[in-house]
N, C-alpha and C positions, 0 to 999 in steps of 0.2 A: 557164299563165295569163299571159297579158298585161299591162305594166308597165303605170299608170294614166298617163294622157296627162296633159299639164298643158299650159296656155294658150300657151307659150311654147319649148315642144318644135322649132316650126315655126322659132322664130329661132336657139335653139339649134344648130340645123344648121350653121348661118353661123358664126357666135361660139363655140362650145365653152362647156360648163360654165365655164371660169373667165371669156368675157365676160360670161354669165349676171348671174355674181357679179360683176362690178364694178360692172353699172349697178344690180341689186339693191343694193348698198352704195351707189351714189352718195349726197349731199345736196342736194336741188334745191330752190329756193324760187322759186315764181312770183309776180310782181306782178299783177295784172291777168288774171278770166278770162272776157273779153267776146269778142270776136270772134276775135281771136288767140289769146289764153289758154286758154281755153275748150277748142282744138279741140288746142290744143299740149300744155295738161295730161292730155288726154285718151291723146293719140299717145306721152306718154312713158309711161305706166300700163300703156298694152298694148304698149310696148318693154320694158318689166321692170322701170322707174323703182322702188321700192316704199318710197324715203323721201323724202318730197314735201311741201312748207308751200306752203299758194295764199293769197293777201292779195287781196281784193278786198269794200268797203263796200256794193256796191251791191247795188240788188232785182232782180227779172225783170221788164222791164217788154214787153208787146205787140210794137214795134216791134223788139225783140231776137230774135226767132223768126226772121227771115228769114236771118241770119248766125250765132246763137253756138250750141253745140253742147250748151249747159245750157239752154236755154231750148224749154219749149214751151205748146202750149196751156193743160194741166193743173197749170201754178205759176208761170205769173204774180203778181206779187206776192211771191212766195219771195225770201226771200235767195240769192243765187249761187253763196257758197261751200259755204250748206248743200243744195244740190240737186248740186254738182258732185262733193262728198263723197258724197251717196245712187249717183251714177251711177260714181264712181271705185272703190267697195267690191264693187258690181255685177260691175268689172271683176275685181280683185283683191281682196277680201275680207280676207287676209293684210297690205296696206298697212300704210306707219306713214304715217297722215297728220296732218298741225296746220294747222288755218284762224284764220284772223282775218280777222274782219267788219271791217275799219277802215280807213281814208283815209290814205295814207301820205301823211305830213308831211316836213317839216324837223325839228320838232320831235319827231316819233316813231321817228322812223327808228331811234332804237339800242335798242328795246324787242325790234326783230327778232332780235337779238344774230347779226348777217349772218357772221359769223368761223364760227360754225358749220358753214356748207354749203360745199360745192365748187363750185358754181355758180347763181349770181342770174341770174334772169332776167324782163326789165321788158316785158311787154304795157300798161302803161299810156299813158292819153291824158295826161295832166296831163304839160306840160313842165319843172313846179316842181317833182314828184317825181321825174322821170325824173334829173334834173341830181341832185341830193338823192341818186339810188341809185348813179348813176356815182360822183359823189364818194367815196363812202362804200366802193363796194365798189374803189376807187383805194386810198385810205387802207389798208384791210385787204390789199390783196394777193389780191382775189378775183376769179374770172373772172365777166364780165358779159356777156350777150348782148343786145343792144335790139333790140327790133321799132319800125318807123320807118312811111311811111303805107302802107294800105291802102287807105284809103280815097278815096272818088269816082274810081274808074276800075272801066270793065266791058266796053267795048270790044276790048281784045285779050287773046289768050288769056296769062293772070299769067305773069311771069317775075321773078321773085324771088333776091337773092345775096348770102351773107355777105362780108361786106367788110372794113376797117378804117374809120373815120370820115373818116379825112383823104382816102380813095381814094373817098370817093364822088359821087354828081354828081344834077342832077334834083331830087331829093327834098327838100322844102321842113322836113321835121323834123331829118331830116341835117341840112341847111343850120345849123339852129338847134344841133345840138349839135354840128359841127363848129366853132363859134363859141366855143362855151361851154369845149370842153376843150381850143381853142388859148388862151384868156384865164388859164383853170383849168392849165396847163402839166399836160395831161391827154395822156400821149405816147400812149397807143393805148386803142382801143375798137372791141368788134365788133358788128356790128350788120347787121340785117338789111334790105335795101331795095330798092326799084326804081327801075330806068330810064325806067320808061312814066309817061307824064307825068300828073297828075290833071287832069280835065276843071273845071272853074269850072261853079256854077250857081246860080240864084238863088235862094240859101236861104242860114240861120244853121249850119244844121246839117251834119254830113258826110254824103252820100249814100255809101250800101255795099250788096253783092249777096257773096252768101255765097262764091265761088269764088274772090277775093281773100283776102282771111284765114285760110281755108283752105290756099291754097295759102304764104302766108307760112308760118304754122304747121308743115306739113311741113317745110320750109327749115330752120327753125330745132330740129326735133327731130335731124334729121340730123344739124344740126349740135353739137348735144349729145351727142348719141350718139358721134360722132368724138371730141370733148373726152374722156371718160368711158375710152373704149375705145384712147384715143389713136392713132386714124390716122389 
């Protein structure tokens, strides 16, 4: 009789029982899981991730459907965290997950009790959080990965690259926190971003097509996964 297959047999191959077990142990906590997040929380769940906290306040709105990986016709209107939790347990069942519906602050930031995890990691758009979680995971001694823009480019095929903040170039979010953590004497931060330059257009809002943050997202599990597995 046949040993029962399990989800993960496949990556097994590569890693051996004890990669299994490391990223299974890991502690990961996402900020943000809209476009980026969304597709990144999803890519670590079916790498073996299975102790994971997502923060993210927001609903499913319509115009979310064309990019984030939580969103579709049938829960619009849903909260994010709790439909990405519906689709995360789908995946693995066995998960240890914890969500919080909530708007990361300055002022909330230490409710997450961030000392706990081995790795933060910030899909968010707010720049007053994003600073707020560098800080913070600076202070503790925590690794932090940041996702930087995606958005308004659709034009050439994504190329996306972890980096350090200081090494980076182009990128108009970069730009902002490579600012922030030569003020902040913030000596390193990694972060993920691009060369290809964002198109301008005559709107308030970010224009986005879902093979951009997609393709960030992958970048950055990768790059987790290396962390984790350390190579």
């Amino acid at each position: 009789m046949q040993n029962k297959s399990e989800f993960l047999d496949r990556f097994k191959i590569m890693i051996g029982e004890d990669g299994i077990k490391k990223i299974k142990s890991a502690r990961i906590i996402v900020f943000g899981v809209g476009g980026v997040g969304s597709a990144l929380v999803e890519f670590l769940v079916r790498s073996g991730v299975s102790n994971i906290t997502i923060v993210d306040f927001d609903k499913i709105d319509v115009t979310n459907i064309n990019r984030q990986l939580v969103a579709f016709q049938d829960n619009v209107g849903k909260t994010k965290v709790d439909e990405m939790e519906r689709k995360l347990k789908n995946i693995n069942p066995n998960i240890n997950l914890k969500k919080y519906s909530t708007k990361l602050t300055s002022e909330n930031i230490n409710e997450f009790n961030l000392s706990n995890y081995d790795i933060i990691v910030d899909c968010i758009d707010d720049l007053n959080a994003k600073k707020s979680l560098i800080t913070k995971a600076n202070e503790l001694g925590v690794y932090i990965l940041c996702a930087c823009g995606a958005g308004n480019r659709y034009a050439e095929i994504p190329h996306f690259e972890i980096a350090d903040i200081y090494k980076t170039s182009y990128d108009p979010i970069a730009k902002i926190l490579r600012k922030y953590c030569t003020e902040n004497r913030i000596k390193h931060l990694e972060v993920c971003y691009t060369k290809q330059k964002a198109t301008k257009f005559d709107c308030k809002i970010v224009a986005s097509v879902v093979y951009y943050p997609i393709n960030m997202a992958t970048v950055m599990c990768a790059r987790i996964i290396q962390k984790i597995l350390k190579i």
